[in-house]
Every structure is written in structure tokens, then in C-alpha cells.
MIDO-584008 format. One record per residue (C-alpha): residue in three letters; residue number from 1; x, y, z. Coordinates in Angstrom, 1 decimal. Layout:
N
{pavex->ALA&tornu->NUM&east->X&north->Y&up->Z};
...
This chain:
68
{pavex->UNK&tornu->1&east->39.1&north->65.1&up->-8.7};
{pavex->UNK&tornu->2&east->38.2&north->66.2&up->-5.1};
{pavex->UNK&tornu->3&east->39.4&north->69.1&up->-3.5};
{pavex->UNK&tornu->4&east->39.8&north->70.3&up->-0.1};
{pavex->UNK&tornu->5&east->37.2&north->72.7&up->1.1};
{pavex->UNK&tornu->6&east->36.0&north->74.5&up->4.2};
{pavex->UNK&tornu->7&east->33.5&north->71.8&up->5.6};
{pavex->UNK&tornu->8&east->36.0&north->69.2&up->4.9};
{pavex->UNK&tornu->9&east->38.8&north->71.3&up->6.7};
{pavex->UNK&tornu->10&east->36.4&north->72.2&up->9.8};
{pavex->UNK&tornu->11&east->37.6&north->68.4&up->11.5};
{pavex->UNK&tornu->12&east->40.6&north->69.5&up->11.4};
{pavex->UNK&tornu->13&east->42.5&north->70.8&up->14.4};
{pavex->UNK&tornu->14&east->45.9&north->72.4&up->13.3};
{pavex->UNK&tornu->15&east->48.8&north->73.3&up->15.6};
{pavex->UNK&tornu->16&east->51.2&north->76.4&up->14.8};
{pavex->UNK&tornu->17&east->54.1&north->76.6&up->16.9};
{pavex->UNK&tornu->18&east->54.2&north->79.7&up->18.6};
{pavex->UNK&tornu->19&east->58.1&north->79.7&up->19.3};
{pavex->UNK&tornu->20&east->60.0&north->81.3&up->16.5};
{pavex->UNK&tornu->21&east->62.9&north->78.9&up->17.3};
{pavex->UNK&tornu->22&east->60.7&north->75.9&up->16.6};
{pavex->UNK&tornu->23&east->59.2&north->77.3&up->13.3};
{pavex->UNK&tornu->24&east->62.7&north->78.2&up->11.9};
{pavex->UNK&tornu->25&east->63.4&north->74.2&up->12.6};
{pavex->UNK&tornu->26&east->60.5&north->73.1&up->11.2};
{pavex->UNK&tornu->27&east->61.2&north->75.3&up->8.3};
{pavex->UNK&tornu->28&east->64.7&north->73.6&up->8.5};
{pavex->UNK&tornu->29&east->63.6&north->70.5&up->8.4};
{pavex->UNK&tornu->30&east->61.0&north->70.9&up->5.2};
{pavex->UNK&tornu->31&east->63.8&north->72.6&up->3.6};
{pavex->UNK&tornu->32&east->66.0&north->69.6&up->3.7};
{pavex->UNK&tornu->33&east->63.6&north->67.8&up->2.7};
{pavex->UNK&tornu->34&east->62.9&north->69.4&up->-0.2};
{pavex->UNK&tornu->35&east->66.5&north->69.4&up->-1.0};
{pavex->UNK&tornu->36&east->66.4&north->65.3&up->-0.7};
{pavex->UNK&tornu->37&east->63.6&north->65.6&up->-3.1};
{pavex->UNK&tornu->38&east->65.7&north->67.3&up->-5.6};
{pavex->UNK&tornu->39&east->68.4&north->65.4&up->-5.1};
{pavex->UNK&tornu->40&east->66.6&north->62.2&up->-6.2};
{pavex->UNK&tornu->41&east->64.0&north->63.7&up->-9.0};
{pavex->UNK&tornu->42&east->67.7&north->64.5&up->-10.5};
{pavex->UNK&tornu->43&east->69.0&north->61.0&up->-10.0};
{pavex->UNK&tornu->44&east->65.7&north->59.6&up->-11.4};
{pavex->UNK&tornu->45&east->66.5&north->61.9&up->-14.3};
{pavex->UNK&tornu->46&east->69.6&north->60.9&up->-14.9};
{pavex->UNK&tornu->47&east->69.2&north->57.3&up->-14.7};
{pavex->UNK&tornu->48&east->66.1&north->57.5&up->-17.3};
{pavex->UNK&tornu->49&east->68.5&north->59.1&up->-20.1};
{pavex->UNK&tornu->50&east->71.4&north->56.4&up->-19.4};
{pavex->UNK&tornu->51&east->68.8&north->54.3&up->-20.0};
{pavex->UNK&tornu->52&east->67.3&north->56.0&up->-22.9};
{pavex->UNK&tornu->53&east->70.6&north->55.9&up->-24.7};
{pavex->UNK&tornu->54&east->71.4&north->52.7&up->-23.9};
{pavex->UNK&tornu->55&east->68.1&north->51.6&up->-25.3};
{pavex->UNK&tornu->56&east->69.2&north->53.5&up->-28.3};
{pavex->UNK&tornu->57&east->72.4&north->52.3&up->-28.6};
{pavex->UNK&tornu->58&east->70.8&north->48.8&up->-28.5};
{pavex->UNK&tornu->59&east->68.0&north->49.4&up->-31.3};
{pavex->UNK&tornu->60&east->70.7&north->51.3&up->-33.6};
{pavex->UNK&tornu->61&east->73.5&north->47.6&up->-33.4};
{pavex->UNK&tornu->62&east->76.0&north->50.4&up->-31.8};
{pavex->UNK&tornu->63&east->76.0&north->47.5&up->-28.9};
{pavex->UNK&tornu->64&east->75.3&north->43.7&up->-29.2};
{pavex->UNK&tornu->65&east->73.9&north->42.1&up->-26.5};
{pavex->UNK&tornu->66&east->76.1&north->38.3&up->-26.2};
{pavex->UNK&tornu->67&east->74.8&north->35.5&up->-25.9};
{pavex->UNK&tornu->68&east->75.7&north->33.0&up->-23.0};
């Protein structure tokens, strides 16, 4: 695994807002971000136990798949 270092950062030019208005946006925006994140790693979640008891449900006969 590589990791970022000093002499790999040095090529780098980074740009901090100075304005205190556009770092509370910024900080806004990453914010809702990270709540959209959340939001679907719950989802994702949630979907991956309906289908773990589904799965279940299927291996245990409590469900019968029909045939066409």
C-alpha cells in the first residue's frame, strides 16, 4: 500500500479560501455530502438484510419459488 508523503505532496499546489463565507459553504457542501453518504450506506444496509432473509427464507422451504 502507498502512502502519501512530503515529496509526493510537494507538486501539489492547494488553494484555501480565504473568505470565511466561502469556507462555511464549502464546509456546507462536504457536510451534505456526507449526509448523502449516510443516507445510502443505510439503504445498502438495509437492502443486504431483506435480502439475507429472503435468502433464508428460501433455504429454510418458508417460501417456494413457482414455477412458470
Amino acid at each position: 500500500m502507498h502512502c502519501l508523503g512530503s515529496t509526493f505532496l510537494e507538486g501539489f499546489t492547494a488553494y484555501i479560501p480565504t473568505s470565511t463565507n466561502e469556507q462555511r459553504k464549502i464546509a456546507e457542501i462536504l457536510s451534505s455530502l456526507d449526509d448523502a453518504i449516510a443516507q445510502t450506506e443505510a439503504l445498502i444496509q438495509k437492502q443486504q438484510r431483506i435480502k439475507q432473509g429472503l435468502m433464508q427464507d428460501l433455504l429454510t422451504g418458508q417460501v417456494r419459488v413457482g414455477r412458470e
